[in-house]
N, C-alpha and C positions, 0 to 999 in steps of 0.2 A: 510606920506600919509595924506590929507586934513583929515580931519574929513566926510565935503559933499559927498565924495566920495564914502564912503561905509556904506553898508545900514545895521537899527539895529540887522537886523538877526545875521548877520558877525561879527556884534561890541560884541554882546552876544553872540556870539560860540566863538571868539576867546579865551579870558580868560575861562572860561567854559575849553577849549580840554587843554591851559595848566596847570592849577587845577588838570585837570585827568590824564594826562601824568604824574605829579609830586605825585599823589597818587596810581600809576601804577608802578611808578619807585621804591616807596618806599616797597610797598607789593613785587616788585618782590625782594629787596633787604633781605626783612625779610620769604623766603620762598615761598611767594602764588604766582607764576609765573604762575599758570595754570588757571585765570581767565581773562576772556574777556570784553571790556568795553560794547559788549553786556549784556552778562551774569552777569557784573554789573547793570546794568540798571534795571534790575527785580530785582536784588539780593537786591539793594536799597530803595524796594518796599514795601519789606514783612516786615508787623506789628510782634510786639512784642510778640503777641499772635499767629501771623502763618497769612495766606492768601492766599482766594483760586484761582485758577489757574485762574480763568476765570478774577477777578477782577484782579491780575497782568496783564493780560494781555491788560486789559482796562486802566488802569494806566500807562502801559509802554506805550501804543498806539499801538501796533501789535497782530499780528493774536493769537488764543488761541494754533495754532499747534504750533508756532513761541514760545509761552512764554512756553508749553510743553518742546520743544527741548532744550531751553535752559534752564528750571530747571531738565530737566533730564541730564543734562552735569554738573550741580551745585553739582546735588545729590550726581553722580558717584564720585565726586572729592572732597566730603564729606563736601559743603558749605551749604547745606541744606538738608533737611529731610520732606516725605511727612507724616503724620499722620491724624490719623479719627479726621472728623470736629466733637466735643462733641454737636454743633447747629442741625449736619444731620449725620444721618448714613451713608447715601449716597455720602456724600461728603468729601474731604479730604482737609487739610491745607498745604500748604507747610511753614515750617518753618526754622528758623536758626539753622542751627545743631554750633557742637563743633569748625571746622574748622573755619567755618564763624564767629561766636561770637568769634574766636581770629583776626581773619581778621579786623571786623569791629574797634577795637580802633588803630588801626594803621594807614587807612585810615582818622579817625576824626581825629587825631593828624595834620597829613597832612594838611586838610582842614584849621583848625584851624589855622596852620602855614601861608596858605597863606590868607586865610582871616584876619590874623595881618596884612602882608605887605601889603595886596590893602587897609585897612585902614591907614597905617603910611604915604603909598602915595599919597591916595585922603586927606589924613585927615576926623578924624572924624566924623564931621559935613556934608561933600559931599559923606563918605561911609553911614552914616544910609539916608540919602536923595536919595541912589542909591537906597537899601535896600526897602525901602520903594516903591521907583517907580517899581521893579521889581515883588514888592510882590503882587501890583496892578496888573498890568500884566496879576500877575497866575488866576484870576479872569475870565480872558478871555483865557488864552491858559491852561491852567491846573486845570480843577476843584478839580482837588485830593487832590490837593498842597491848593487850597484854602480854601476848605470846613473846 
């Protein structure tokens, strides 16, 4: 298929869905077969510290019912945990429980893997020049990413 043909949206979701599929393949091989690449999408979200509902929700880009429903599917399935914000009484953090902090190095591992081969096949020099242009990018479609 030309390159002219299709447009950068598609050129960037393609690798993107197969990255996730191969870190979806992998989690389900080692157990976590009950997480969705929704429910990845927030789960991806949350700081070290925890993160509250509203600002997941602003980061994933969808509704705050939408980022609710899906950390309370997280919660249930023991990949997160919601606790008092120590900043507000009134507000709570959601953060990475046990399950998840074994989840999350198996998918880096993954990542890693294939971000080796999309560098061994652009080579070095045209992977950080990819890198670079995409990082640009988040400037305009992802403030979170870029801040």
């Amino acid at each position: 298929m030309p390159d002219d043909d299709v447009n950068l949206g598609l050129l960037l979701f393609i690798p993107y869905r197969a990255l996730e599929n191969r870190v979806f393949e992998r989690l389900t091989e080692a157990g976590f077969d009950d997480i969705t690449p929704a429910q990845a999408r927030v789960f991806q979200r949350i700081s070290s510290s925890g993160t509250r509902l509203t600002a997941l929700a602003e980061q994933a880009q969808i509704t705050k019912q939408t980022a609710g429903f899906l950390v309370d599917q997280l919660e249930r399935a023991g990949y997160v945990r919601r606790v008092p914000d120590p900043t507000d009484a009134r507000a709570r953090l959601v953060q990475i429980a046990d399950r998840g902090a074994q989840a999350i190095p198996i998918a880096a591992a993954v990542v890693a893997e294939v971000e080796a081969e999309w560098i061994a096949h652009l080579g070095a020099g045209q992977a950080a020049q990819l890198r670079r242009a995409l990082t640009s990018l988040c400037a305009i479609t992802d403030p979170y990413l870029s801040a």
